[in-house]
C-alpha positions in Angstrom: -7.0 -11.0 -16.5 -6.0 -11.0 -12.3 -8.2 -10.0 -9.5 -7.4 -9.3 -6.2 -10.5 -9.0 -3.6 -9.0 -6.9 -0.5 -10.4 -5.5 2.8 -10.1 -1.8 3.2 -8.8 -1.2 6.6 -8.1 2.8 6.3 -10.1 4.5 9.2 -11.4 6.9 6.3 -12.0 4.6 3.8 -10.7 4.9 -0.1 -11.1 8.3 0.3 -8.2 11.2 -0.6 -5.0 10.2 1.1 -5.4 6.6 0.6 -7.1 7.1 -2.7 -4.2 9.0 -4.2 -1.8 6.4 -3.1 -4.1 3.7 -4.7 -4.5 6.1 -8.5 -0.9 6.7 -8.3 0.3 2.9 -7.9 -2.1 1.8 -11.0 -1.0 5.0 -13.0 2.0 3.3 -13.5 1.3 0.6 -15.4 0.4 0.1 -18.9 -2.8 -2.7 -18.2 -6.5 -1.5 -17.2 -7.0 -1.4 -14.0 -10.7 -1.3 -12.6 -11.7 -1.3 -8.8 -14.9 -2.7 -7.9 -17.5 -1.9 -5.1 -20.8 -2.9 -4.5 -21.3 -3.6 -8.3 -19.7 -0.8 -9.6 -16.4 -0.4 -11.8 -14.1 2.4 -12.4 -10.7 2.8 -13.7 -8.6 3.1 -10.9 -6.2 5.0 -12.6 -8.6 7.8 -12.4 -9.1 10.2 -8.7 -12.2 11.1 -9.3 -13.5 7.7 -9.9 -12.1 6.1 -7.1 -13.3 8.6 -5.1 -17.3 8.6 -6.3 -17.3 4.7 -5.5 -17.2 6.1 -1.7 -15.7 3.3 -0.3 -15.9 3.2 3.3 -13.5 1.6 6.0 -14.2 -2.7 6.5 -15.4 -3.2 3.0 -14.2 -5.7 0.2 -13.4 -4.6 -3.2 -12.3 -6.1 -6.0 -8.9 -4.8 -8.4 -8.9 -6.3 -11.6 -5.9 -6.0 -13.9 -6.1 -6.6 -17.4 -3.3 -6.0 -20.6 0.5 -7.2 -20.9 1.9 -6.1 -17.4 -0.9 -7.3 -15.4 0.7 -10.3 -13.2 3.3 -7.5 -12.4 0.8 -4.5 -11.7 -1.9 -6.5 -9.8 1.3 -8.1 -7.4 2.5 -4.4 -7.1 -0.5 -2.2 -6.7 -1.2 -4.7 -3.7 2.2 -4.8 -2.4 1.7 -0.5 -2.0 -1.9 -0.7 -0.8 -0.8 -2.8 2.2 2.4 -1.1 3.0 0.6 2.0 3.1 -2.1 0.1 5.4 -4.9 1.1 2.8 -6.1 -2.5 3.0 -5.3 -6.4 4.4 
C-alpha cells in the first residue's frame, strides 16, 4: 500500500471541477484507490463519493493506493492533482 497526504489548495475545495479531475485520474488504474478526510474513506474512483466527503479548500487528505499498479497510480494521480492546482 502508498499514501500520499496533500493540501487542497482549490478555492472551492474537492468539489465538481476539481473532483472530476481527481475520479478521472484514479479511474484509470487497476489498484483501489481511497481518499481520506476527517476519518472518512471513499473510493476515489467514485464522483459521488468524493463529492459527499465535502472537502473544503486548506485541508489535508490522505490518497491511499493499494493493488499491482499502485507505486505507478499514487506518483500519477498526484502528478495530475498538482498540475491541475487541485492541491500542493
Amino acid at each position: 500500500m502508498k499514501e500520499v497526504s496533500v493540501f487542497v489548495i482549490d478555492p472551492v475545495g474537492l468539489h465538481a471541477r476539481p473532483a472530476t479531475v481527481a475520479v478521472n485520474a484514479a479511474s484509470k488504474f487497476k489498484c483501489e484507490v481511497t481518499v481520506s478526510f476527517k476519518g472518512r474513506s471513499v473510493n476515489m474512483k467514485s464522483i459521488m463519493g468524493v463529492m459527499s466527503l465535502g472537502i473544503p479548500t486548506q485541508s489535508e487528505v490522505t490518497i491511499k493506493c493499494e493493488g499491482e499498479d499502485e507505486d505507478v497510480a499514487i506518483a500519477s494521480i498526484e502528478e495530475v492533482l498538482r498540475t491541475q492546482k487541485v492541491i500542493a
